[in-house]
C-alpha positions in Angstrom: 40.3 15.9 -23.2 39.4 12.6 -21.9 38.6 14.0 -18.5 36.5 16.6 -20.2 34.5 13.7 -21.8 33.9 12.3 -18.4 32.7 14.8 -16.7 30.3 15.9 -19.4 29.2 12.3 -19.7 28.5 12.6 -15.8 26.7 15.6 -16.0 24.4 14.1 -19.2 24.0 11.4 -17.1 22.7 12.7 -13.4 19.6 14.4 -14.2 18.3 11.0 -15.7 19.4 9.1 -12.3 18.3 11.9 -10.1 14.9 11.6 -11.5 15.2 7.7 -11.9 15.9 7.6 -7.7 12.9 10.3 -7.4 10.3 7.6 -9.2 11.2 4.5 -7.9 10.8 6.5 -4.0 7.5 7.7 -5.1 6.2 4.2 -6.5 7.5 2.6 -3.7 5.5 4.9 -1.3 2.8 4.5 -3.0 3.0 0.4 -2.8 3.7 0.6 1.0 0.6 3.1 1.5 -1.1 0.5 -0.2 -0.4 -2.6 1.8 -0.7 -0.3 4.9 -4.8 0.4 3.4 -5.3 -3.4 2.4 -4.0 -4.3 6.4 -6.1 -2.0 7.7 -9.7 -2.7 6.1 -8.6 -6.5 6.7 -8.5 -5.6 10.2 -11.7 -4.0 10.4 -13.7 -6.2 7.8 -11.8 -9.2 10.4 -13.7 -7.2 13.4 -17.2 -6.3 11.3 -17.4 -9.9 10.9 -16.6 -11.2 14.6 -19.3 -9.0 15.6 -21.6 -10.2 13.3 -21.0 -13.5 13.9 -21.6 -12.6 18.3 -25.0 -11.3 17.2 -26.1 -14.3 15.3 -25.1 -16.0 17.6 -27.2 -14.3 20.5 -30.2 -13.6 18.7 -33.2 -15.3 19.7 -34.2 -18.1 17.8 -37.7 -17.3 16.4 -40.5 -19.3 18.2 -42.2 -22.1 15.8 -45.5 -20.4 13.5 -44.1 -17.0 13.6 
């Protein structure tokens, strides 16, 4: 009997920790998919402004009265 408890308490029990192990996969994809997307426009906002920066820096100043 006690066995039979056991095993029915197991089987109550799995779909809730199946689905529990399932979430916490997907929200933790989702997090590091994230981080990956924040690193990456970083990177490219880092490079936008470096080359913005070289252009100012190499334009021609404007010539006095102009």
């Amino acid at each position: 009997m006690t066995q039979e408890w056991w095993l029915n308490a197991l089987w109550s029990v799995t779909p809730t920790i199946i689905i529990g192990i399932l979430f916490g996969l997907i929200i933790y994809a989702a997090i590091n998919a994230d981080r990956k997307i924040r690193k990456e426009r970083a990177d490219v906002d880092a490079e936008e402004r470096a080359r913005f920066e070289a252009e100012r820096r190499n334009r021609p100043k404007p010539a006095d009265g102009e």
